[in-house]
Every structure is written in structure tokens, then in C-alpha cells.
N, C-alpha and C positions, 0 to 999 in steps of 0.2 A: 504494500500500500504506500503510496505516496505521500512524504508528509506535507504540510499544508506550506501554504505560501504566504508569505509575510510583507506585507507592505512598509518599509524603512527610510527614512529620512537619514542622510551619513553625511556630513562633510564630505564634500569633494576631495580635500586635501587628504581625508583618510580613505576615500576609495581609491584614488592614484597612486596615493603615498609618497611618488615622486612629487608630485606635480600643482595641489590647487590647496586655496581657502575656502571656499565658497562652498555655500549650503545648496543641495540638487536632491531635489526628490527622485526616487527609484525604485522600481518595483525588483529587489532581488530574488532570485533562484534560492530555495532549501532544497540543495538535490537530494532525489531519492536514494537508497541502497541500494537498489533494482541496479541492475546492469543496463536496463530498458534505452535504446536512443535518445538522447538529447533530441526535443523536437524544436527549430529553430524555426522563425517563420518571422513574416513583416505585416506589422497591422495596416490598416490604411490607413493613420498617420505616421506610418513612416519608422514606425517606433517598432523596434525588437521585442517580439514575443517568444520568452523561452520556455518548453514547456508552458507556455501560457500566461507567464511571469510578462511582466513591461521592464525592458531591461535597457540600461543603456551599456552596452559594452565597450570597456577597456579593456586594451591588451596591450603585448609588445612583440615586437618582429627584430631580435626574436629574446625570446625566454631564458634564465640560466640550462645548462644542460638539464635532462631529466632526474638524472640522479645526482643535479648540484648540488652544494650546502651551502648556506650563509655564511659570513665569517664567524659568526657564533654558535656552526655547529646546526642550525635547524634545515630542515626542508623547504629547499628553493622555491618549489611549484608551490607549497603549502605559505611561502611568506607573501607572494603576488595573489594568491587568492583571501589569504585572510584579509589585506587592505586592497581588496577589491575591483583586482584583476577579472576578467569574465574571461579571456581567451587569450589566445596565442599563437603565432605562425607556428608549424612544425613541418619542416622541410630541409631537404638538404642539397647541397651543393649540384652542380648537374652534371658534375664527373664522375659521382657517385656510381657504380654499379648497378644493377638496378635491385636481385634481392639482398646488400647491402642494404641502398637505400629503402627498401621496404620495412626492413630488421629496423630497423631504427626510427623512421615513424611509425612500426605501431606501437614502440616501447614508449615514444612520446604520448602517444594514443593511451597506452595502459595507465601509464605514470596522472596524467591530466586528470582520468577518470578516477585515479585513485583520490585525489586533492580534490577533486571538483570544479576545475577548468575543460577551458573546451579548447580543441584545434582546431585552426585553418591550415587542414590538409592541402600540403602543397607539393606538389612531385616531377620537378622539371621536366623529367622525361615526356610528359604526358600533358603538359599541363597547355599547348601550343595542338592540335588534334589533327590530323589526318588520315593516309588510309594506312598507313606505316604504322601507325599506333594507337590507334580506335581499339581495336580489340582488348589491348591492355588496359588500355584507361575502363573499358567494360569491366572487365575483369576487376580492376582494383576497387570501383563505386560499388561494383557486387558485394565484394568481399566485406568493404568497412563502414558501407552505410549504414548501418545497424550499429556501430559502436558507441558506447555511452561518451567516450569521449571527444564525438565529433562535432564541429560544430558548422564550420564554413569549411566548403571544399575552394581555392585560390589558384585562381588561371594565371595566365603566363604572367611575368613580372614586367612592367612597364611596355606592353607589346608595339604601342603607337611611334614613340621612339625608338624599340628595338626594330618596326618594322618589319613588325611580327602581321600576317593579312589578318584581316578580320575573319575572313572563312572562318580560318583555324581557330579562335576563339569561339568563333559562334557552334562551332563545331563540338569543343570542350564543353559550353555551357549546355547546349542541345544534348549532348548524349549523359551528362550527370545526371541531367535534369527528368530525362525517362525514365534512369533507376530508383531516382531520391529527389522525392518531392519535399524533403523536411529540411534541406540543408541547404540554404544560399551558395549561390554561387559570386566569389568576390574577385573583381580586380584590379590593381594600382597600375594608375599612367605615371610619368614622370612628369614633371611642368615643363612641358615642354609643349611643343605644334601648337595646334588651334584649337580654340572652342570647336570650330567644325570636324576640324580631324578629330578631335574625343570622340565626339559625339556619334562617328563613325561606326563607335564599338559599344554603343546604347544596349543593344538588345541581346548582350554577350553575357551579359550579368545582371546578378541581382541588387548587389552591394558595388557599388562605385567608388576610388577612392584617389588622392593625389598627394603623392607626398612632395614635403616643399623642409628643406634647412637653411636655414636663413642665417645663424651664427657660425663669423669664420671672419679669417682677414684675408681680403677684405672682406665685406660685411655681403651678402644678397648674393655670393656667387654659382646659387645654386638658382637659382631665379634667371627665365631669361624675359621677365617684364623689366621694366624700366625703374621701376620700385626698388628697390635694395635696401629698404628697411624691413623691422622684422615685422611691420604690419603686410608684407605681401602675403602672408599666412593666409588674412582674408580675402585679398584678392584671388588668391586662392581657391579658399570659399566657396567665392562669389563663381567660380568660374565652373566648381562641380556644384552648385545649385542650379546652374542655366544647364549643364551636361546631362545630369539626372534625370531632369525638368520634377514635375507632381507628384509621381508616382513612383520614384526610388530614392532610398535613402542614399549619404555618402559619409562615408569615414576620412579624417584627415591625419595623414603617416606624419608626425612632429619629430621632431629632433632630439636624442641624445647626442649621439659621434656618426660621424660618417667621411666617404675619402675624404669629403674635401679640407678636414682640418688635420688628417693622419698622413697623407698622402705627400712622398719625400717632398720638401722644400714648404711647405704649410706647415704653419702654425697650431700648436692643440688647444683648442678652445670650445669648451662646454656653455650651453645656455643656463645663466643664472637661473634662481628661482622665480624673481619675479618673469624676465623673459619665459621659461617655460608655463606661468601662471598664465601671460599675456598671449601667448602661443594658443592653450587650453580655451582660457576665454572668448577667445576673437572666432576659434571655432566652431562652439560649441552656440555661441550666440549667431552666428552667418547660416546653422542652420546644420552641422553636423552632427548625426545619429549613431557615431560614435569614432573612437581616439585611439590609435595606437602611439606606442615612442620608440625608435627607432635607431639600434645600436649600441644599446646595451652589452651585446656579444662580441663589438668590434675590438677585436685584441689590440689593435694599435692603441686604444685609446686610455689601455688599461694598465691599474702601475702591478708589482710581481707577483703582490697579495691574489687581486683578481684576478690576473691571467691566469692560478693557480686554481681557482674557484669556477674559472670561465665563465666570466660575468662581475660586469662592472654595478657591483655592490658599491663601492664608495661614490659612486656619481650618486645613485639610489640612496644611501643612506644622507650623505648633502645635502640633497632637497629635500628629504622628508624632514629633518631637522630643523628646516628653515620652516614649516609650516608651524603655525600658532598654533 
């Protein structure tokens, strides 16, 4: 039997952890013991329905290892979900092997399920669709759409500037979508091309998303608008509200580390608290249905404690500090 669902008022700052002060109503998940599928779906306003729950999901792309620890020794998955993590990318590299890379996202799959996080099943091989790999990708939605620790299955990564066709997307979302009607299908463009090139790849997914890093020296180099402050965030926004349009939500990929401040001859520079508060906000308020943060995992960014951890704990622990 399921237990019941609870409707919660939390500080944002304590559902992030990293990231905010501010008060946000949400209807949280009490997941069941049941092994049963996470069922994920979108209301028509736009709002995540989990299991039934009004949820606004946070995650990050990507997550400590599955079997991380904190620096003091506790469970990783379990420290992102107690302050209010809902998901997480889980996917790996696309040199990976492939039953390599299977072995290893479903142990992300298992682990989630055991904490109470969800994945966005991501599987480069597959994730781009056609007659080369259709079968597979059958295969694999057969296999793990029924997993309690599933949540969003994630198409190819930035396909519009990789110049990935749309076929092959439409093609990923089309055939998920006949075996698993419970589970969104997600994908991130880069900020890059046009409103109308995005908009190209409308009907490829469920969940729409853009990520944008805007701290670094100089300042905006990840931005190719004219903007180079860190309010492009919402321009942003604004630009997967028009992409979306009424009827699909959009998630905004925010910044921990990424190349461009790791990357030989760059400088390393993390966004404050208040910048990642301002990041969060400008968000959340332009109309985004939910947040990941982004590079956490990136080793450059990490001093010897964390590379050892795999996962940059002390950026994570800094902000949450800073919250009141």
C-alpha cells in the first residue's frame, strides 16, 4: 500500500541546499516501498505530477557516484535527496561499451531507488535513433521502464548545435514513447542557433531544457546573445518559454563548473551564493518547471578531498552555508 502524500511548505534554500532562501510551496513525493514505477507525468499547468504528487523537481547532471560518501562519511544519493533533490542525470560517457555502460546505469537505477531519487536515463549510444539502433533502444525502454527508479528517459545532449537531424530525435522520442507512456521524454539544446532552429525539435520531447553558464573570465562566454551578464539566465528563459510555447514545461541546466573556467588557460571561478540564488530566481520566476546544476562531477574543478569523493562537496557545502 502506498503511503499517503503530504502536502509541504520547505524553504527553497533547504530543498536545493546548494542554492536559495526563499519560501516555495510543493507538493513532495513519500515514496512507496513497493518496487512499483515511479509514474511521472505533466498536469496541464505545466506542473510535474509524480505518482500524483505536484512536484517541482530539482536535480543535478550529474550526481556524486552511486556509491559516493560525503566527506563525513554518509550517503551521497541519500544527502541530495534528504535536502531535496527529486532527480538526476544517470548516464555515461559515449565511449563506454555498451553492456559496461548498461552495468552501471542500472546500479544508478538501483542505488536512486534505494534513496528515493529518480533518473534521467540517459544512454549515448541510443539516445540520437535510427535504423542502426532502434532495436536497442527497444530493447533497453522494455527492459527498465518499469523500474522504481526511473524517472525521465534524456535524448541526445544539445542535438541543434551538435547537428544532430531532428529525425533522429523524433525518432528516440516516438519509439520511448510507444513502450512508456509514464516517463517524459527530456532534452537540453545549448544556447546557441535560433528560436526557430529550437523550435525545430518541438515535438521530440516532453520536457525542454537550455543550459546557459554565465560565470567565468571573462564574464557571458558561454552566451552567444549580446548580454554577458549573469541576467542572460533569463533571457534564456524567455527564449525556452517562446520554444515550448502553452503546453510544455522547460527546465533551466544552471551552473556549478564547466570547460569554460577548467579549460587550460581559464581561470576557476565558481558562482557565489547570491549569483547562484539570482541564477535560481530569475528562473524559476520567467516561468521554469524545474532546475538542475551543473558540474558538480567536473574533476577539474575539484580540490584532492573531492576528486577522492568524486564530487565536488565543498562547492555544495559553501552554499549551503551561506543560506540563512
Amino acid at each position: 500500500m502506498r503511503k499517503p502524500i503530504s502536502l509541504v511548505l520547505l524553504p527553497l534554500c533547504d530543498m536545493i541546499h546548494p542554492m536559495m532562501n526563499f519560501w516555495l510551496a510543493v507538493r513532495l513525493l513519500v515514496l512507496p516501498s513497493s518496487l512499483l514505477a515511479a509514474d511521472v507525468r505533466i498536469g496541464p499547468d505545466k506542473v510535474f505530477l509524480i505518482d500524483g504528487a505536484r512536484t517541482f523537481p530539482i536535480g543535478f547532471t550529474t550526481a556524486p557516484p552511486p556509491d559516493g560518501k560525503t566527506p563525513d562519511g554518509r550517503d551521497g544519493y541519500a544527502e541530495l535527496k534528504q535536502f531535496g533533490a527529486v532527480f538526476h542525470r544517470c548516464g555515461v560517457p559515449p565511449q563506454t561499451p555498451m553492456p559496461e555502460a548498461l552495468r552501471r546505469i542500472e546500479h544508478m537505477l538501483d542505488r536512486s531507488a534505494a534513496t528515493g531519487l529518480l533518473c534521467a536515463f540517459y544512454l549515448p549510444h541510443i539516445a540520437a535513433t535510427d535504423d542502426n539502433n532502434e532495436n536497442e533502444l527497444r530493447r533497453v525502454v522494455g527492459k527498465y521502464r518499469r523500474h522504481r527508479g526511473l524517472g525521465y528517459w534524456k535524448g541526445a545532449d544539445e542535438p541543434q548545435w551538435g547537428k544532430v537531424p531532428v529525425e533522429k530525435i523524433q525518432r528516440f522520442h516516438d519509439v520511448v514513447k510507444s513502450f512508456d507512456a509514464s516517463h517524459p521524454v527530456w532534452i537540453t539544446q545549448a544556447p546557441r542557433g535560433t528560436i526557430e532552429s529550437l523550435k525545430a525539435y518541438d515535438s521530440a520531447y516532453d520536457v525542454g531544457a537550455i543550459d546557459i553558464y554565465p560565470i567565468g573570465y571573462p564574464p557571458g562566454a558561454h552566451s552567444h546573445l549580446p548580454n554577458k551578464n549573469i541576467s542572460v539566465v533569463g533571457d534564456y528563459a524567455q527564449w525556452m518559454r517562446e520554444i515550448s510555447g502553452p503546453a510544455k514545461p522547460f527546465w533551466m541546466i544552471l551552473q556549478i563548473c564547466w570547460s569554460g573556467v577548467t579549460n587550460p588557460g581559464k581561470t576557476l571561478r565558481f558562482p557565489t551564493f547570491p549569483e547562484e540564488r539570482y541564477m535560481t530566481y530569475q528562473s524559476i520566476i520567467l516561468g521554469a518547471r524545474g532546475l538542475m546544476y551543473f558540474g558538480g562531477n567536473v574533476t577539474a574543478g575539484m580540490n584532492d578531498r573531492d576528486k577522492a569523493l568524486g564530487w565536488n562537496w565543498t562547492y555544495y557545502s559553501r552554499v549551503h552555508e551561506a543560506c540563512p
